[in-house]
DSSP file (Angstrom, degrees, kcal/mol; ACC not computed):
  #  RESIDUE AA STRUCTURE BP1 BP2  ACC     N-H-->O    O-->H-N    N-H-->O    O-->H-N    TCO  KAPPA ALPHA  PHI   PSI    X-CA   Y-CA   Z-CA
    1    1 A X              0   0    0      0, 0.0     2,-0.4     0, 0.0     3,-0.0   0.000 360.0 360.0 360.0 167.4  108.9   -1.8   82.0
    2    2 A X    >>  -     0   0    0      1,-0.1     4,-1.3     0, 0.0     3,-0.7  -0.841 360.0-114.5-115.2 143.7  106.2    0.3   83.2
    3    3 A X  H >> S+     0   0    0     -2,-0.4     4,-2.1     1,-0.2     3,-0.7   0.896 118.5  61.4 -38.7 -29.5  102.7   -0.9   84.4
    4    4 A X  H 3> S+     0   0    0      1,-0.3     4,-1.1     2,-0.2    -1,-0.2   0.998 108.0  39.2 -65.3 -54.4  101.4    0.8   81.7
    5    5 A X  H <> S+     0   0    0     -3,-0.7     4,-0.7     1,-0.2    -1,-0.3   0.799 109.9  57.5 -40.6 -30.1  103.3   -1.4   79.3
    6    6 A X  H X< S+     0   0    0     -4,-1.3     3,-1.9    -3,-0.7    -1,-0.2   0.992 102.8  57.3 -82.4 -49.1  102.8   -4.3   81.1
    7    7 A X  H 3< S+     0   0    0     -4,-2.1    -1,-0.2     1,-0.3    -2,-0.2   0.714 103.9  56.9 -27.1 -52.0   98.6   -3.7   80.8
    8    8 A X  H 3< S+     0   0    0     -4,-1.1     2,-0.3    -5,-0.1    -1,-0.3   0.445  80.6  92.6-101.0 -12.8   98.8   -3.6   77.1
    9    9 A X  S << S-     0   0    0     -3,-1.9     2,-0.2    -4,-0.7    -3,-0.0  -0.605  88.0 -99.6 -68.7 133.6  100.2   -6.6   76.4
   10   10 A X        -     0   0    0     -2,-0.3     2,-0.6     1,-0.1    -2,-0.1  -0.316  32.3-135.6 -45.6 126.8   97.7   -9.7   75.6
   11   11 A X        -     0   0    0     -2,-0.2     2,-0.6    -4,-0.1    -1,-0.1  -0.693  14.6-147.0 -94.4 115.9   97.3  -12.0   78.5
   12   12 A X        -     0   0    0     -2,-0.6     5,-0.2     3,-0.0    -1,-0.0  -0.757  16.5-126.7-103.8 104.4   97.5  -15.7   77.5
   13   13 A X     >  -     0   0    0     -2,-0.6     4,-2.0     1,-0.2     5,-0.3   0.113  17.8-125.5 -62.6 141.9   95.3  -18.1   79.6
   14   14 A X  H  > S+     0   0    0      2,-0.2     4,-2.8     1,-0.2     5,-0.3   0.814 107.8  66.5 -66.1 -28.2   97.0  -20.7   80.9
   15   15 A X  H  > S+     0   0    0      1,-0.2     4,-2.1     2,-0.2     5,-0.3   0.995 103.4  51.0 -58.4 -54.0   94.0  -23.1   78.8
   16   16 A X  H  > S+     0   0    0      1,-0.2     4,-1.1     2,-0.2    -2,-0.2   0.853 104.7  50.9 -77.2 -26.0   95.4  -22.0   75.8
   17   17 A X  H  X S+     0   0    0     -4,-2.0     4,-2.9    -5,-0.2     5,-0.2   0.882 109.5  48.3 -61.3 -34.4   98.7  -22.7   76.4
   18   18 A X  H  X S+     0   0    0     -4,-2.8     4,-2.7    -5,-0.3     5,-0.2   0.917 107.5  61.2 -67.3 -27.4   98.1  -26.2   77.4
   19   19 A X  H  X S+     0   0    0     -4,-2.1     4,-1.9    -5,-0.3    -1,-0.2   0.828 106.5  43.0 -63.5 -32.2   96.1  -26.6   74.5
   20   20 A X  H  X S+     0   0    0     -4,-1.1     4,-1.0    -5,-0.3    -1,-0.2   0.613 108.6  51.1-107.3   1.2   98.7  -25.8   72.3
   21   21 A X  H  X S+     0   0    0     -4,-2.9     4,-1.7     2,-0.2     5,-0.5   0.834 112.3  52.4 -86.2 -55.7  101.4  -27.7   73.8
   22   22 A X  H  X S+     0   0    0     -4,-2.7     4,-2.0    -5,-0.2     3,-0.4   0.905 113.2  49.3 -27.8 -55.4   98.5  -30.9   73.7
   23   23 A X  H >X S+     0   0    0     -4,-1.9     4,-2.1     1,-0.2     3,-0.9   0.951 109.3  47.5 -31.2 -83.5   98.3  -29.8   69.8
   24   24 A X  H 3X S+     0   0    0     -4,-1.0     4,-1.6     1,-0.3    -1,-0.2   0.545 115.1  48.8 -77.6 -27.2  102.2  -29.8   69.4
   25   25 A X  H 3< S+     0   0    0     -4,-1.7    -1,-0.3    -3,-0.4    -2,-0.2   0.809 109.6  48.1 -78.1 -48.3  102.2  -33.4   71.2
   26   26 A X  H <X S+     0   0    0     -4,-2.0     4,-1.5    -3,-0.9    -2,-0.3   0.929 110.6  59.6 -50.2 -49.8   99.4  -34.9   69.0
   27   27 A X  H  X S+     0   0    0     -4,-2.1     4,-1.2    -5,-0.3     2,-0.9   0.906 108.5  35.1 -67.4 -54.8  101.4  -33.5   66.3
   28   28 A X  H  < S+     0   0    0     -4,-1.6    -1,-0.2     2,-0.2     0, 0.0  -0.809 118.4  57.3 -83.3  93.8  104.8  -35.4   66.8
   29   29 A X  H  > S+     0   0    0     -2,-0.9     4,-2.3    -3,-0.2    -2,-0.2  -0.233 110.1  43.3-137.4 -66.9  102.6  -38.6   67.9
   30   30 A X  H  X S+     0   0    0     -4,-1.5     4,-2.8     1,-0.2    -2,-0.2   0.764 112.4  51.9 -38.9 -64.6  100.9  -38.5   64.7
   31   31 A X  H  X S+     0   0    0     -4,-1.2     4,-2.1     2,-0.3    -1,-0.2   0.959 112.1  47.7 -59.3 -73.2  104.3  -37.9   62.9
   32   32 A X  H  > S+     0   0    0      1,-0.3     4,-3.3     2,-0.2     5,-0.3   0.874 106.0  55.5 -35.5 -46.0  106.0  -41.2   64.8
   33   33 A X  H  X S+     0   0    0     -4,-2.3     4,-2.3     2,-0.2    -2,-0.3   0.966 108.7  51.0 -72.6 -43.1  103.2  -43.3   64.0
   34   34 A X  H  X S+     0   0    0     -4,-2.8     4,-1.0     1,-0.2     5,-0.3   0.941 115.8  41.9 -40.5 -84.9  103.9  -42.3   60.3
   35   35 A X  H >X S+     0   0    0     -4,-2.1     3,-9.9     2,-0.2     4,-3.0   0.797 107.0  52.4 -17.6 -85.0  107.1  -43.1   60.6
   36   36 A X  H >X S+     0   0    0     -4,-3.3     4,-2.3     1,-0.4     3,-0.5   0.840 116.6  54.2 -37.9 -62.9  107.1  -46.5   62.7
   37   37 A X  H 3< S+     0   0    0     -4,-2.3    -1,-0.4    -5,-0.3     4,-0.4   0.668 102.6  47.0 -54.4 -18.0  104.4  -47.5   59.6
   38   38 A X  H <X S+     0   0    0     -3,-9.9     4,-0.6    -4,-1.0    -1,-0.3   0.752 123.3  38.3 -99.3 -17.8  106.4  -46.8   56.4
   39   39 A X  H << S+     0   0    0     -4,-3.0    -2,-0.2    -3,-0.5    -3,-0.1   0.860 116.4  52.9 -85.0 -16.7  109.6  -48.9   58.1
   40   40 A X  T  < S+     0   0    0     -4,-2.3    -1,-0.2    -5,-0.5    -3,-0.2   0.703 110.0  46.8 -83.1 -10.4  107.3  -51.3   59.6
   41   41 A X  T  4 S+     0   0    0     -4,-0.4     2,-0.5    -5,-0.3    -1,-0.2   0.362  88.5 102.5-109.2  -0.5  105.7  -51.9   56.2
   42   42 A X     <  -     0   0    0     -4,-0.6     2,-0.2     1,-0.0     3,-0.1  -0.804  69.3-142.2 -78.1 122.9  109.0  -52.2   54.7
   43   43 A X        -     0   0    0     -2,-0.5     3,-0.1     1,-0.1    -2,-0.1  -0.399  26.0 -98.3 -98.1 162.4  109.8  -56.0   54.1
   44   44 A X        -     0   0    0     -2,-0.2    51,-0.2     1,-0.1    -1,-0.1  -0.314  54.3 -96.2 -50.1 126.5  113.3  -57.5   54.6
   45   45 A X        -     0   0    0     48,-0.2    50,-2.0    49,-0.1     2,-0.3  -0.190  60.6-175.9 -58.1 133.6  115.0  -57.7   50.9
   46   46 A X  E     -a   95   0A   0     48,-0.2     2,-0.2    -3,-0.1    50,-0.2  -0.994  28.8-138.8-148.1 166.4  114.4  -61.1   49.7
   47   47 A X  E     -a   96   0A   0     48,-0.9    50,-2.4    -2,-0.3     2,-0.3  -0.701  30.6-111.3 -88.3 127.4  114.9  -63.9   47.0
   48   48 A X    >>  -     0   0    0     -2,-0.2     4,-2.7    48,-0.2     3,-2.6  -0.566  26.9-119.9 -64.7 146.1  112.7  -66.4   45.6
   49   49 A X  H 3> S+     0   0    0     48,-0.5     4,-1.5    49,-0.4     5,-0.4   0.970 114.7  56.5 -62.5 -60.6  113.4  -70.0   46.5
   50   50 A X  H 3> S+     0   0    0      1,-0.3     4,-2.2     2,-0.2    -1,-0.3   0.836 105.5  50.5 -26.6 -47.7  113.8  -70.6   42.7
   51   51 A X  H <> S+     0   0    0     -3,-2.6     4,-0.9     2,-0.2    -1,-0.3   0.880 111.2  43.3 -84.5 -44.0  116.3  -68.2   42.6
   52   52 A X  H  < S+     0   0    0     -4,-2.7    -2,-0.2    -3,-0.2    -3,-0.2   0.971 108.1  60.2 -66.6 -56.6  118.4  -69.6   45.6
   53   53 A X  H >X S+     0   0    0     -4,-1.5     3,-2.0     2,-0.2     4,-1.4   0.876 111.4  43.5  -6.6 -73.4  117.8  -73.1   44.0
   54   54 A X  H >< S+     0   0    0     -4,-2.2     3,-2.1    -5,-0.4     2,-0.9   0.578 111.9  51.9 -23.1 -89.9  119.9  -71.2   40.7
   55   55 A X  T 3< S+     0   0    0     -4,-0.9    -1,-0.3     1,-0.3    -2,-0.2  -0.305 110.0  46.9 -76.5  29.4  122.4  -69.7   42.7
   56   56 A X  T <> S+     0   0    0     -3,-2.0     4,-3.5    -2,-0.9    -1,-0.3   0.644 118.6  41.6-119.3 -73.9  123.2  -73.0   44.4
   57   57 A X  H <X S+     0   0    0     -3,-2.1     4,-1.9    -4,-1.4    -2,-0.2   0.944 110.4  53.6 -50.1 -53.7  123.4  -74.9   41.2
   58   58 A X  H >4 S+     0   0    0     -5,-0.2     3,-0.8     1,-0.2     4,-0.4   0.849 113.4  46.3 -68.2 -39.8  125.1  -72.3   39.5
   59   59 A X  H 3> S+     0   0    0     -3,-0.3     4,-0.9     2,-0.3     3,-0.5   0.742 109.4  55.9 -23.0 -60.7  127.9  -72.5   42.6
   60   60 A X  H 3X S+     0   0    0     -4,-3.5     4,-1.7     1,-0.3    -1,-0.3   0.789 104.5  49.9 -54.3 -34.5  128.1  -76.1   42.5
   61   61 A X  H << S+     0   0    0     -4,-1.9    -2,-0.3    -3,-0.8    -1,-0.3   0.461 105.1  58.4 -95.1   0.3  129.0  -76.2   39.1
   62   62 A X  H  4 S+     0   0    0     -3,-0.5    -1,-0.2    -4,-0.4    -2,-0.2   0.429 109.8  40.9 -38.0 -32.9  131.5  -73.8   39.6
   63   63 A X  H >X S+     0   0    0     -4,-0.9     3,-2.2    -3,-0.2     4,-1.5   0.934 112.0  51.8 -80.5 -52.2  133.4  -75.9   42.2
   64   64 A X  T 3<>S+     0   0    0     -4,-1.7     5,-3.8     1,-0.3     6,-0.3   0.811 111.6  51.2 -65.1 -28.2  133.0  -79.2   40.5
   65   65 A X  T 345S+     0   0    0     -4,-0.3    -1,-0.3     3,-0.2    -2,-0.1   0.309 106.4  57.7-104.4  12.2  134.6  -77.1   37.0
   66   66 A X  T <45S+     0   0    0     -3,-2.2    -2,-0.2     1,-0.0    -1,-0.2   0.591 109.2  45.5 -61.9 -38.7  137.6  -75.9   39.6
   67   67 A X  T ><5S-     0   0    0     -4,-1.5     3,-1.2     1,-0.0    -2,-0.1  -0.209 119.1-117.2 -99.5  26.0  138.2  -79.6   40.1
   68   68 A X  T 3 5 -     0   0    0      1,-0.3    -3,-0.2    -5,-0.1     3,-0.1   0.616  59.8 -77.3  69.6  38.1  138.0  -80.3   36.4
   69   69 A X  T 3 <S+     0   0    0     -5,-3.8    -1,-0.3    -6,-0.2     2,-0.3   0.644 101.0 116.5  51.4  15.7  135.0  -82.4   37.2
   70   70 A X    <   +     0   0    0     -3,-1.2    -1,-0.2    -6,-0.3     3,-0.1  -0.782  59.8  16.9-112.2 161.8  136.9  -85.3   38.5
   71   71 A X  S    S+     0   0    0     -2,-0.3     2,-0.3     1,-0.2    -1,-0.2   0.893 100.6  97.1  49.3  53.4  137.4  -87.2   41.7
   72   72 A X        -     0   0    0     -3,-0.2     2,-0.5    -8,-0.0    -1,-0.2  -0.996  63.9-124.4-160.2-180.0  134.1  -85.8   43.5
   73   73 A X    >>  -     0   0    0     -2,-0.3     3,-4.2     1,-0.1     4,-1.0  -0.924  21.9-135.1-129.9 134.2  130.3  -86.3   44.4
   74   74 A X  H 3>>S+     0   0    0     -2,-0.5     4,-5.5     1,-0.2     5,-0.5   0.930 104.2  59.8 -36.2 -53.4  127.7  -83.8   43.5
   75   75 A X  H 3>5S+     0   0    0      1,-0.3     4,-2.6     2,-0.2    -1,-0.2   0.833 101.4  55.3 -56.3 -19.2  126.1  -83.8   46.5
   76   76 A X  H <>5S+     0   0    0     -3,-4.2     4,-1.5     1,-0.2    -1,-0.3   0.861 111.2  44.0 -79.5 -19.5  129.3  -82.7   48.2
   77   77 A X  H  X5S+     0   0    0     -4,-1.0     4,-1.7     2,-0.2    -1,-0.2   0.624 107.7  57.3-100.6   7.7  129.6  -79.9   46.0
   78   78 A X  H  X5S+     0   0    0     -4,-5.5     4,-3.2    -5,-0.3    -3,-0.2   0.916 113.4  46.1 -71.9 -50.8  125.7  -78.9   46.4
   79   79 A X  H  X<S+     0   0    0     -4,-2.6     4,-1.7    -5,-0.5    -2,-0.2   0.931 110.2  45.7 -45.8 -44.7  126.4  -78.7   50.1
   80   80 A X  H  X S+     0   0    0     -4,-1.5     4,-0.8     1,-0.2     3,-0.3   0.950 118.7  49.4 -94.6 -33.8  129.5  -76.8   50.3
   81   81 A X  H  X S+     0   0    0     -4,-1.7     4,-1.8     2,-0.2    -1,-0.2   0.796 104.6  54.4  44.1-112.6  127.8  -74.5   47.7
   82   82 A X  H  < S+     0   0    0     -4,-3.2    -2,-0.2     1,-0.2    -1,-0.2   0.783 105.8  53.4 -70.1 -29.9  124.7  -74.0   49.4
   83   83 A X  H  X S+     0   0    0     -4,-1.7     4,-1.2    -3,-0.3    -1,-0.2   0.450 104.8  50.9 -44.9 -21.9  126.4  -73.0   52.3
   84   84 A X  H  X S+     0   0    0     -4,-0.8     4,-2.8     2,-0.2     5,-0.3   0.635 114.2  50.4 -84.8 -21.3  128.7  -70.0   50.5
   85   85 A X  H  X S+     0   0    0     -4,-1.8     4,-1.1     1,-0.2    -2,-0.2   0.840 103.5  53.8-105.8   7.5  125.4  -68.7   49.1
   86   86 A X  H  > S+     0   0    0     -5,-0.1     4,-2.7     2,-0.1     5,-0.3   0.829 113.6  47.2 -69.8 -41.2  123.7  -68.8   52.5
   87   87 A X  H  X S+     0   0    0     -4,-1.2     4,-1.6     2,-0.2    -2,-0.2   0.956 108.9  52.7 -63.4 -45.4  126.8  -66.6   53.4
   88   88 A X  H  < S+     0   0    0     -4,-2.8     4,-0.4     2,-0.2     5,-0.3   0.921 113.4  44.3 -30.1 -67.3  126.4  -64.4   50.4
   89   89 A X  H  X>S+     0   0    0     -4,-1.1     4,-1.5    -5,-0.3     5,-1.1   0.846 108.6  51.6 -37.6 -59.9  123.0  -63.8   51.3
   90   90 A X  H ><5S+     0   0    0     -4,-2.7     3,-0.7     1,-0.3    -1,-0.2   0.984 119.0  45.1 -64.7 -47.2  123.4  -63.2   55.3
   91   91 A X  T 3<5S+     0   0    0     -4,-1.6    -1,-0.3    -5,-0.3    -2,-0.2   0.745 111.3  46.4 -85.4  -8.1  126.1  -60.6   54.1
   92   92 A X  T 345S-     0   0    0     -4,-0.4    -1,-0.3    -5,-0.2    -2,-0.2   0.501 116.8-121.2 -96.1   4.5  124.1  -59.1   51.4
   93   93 A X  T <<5 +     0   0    0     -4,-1.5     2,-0.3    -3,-0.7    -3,-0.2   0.994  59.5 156.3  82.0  59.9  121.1  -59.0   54.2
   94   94 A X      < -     0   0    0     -5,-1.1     2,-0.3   -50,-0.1   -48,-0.2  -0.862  36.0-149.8-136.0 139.1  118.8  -61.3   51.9
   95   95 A X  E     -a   46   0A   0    -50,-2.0   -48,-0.9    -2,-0.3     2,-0.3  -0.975  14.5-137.0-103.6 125.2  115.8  -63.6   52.8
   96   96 A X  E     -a   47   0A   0     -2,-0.3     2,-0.4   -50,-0.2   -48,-0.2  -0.723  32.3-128.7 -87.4 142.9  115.0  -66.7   50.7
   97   97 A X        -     0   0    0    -50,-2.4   -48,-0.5    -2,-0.3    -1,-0.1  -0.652  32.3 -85.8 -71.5 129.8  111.2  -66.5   50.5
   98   98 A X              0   0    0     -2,-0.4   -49,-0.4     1,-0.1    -1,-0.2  -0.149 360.0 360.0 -41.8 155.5  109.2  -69.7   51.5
   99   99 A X              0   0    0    -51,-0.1    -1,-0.1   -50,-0.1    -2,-0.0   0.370 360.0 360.0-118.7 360.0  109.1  -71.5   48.6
C-alpha cells in the first residue's frame, strides 16, 4: 500500500479498543451469571414424603402378595421395600422432600 492509502484510513485509539474489549467482557460476565442462576435456581427433582410413604407400602404389599402372604413379618417386608424404592429413586435421581 501506499502512504497515501495508509493516511486515509481511520485511526483507532488504542482507548477505544480497550473499551470495547471491557464491553465484550462485561458482556460474557453478564451472560454467565445468567446462566449459573437459572441452573442454580433449578431444584433437584423430588417427591413428597407422602408419596415415598405410598411407594413403600405399595412395594411391601407386593412382596408379601409374591409370598402369598404367608410365613412373613410386615416389618420385614417394609424394610426390604423401602430399600428397593430408595434405589429406584437414587437411579431415577429423585429427592424425598422433608416431610
Amino acid at each position: 500500500m501506499s502512504s497515501k492509502q495508509e493516511d486515509t484510513k481511520p485511526k483507532v485509539s488504542s482507548k477505544k479498543v480497550a473499551k470495547k474489549k471491557a464491553t465484550a467482557v462485561r458482556k460474557k460476565t453478564v451472560v454467565k451469571k445468567k446462566v449459573a442462576g437459572k441452573a442454580a435456581n433449578k431444584a433437584a427433582p423430588s417427591i413428597s414424603y407422602a408419596e415415598y410413604r405410598e411407594r413403600i407400602a405399595m412395594a411391601a404389599y407386593f412382596i408379601a402378595e409374591k409370598r402369598l402372604f404367608e410365613n412373613g413379618l410386615p416389618e420385614e417386608d417394609w424394610h426390604q421395600a423401602e430399600k428397593e424404592v430408595n434405589e429406584a429413586l437414587a437411579a431415577e435421581g429423585l429427592i424425598v422432600e422433608p416431610g
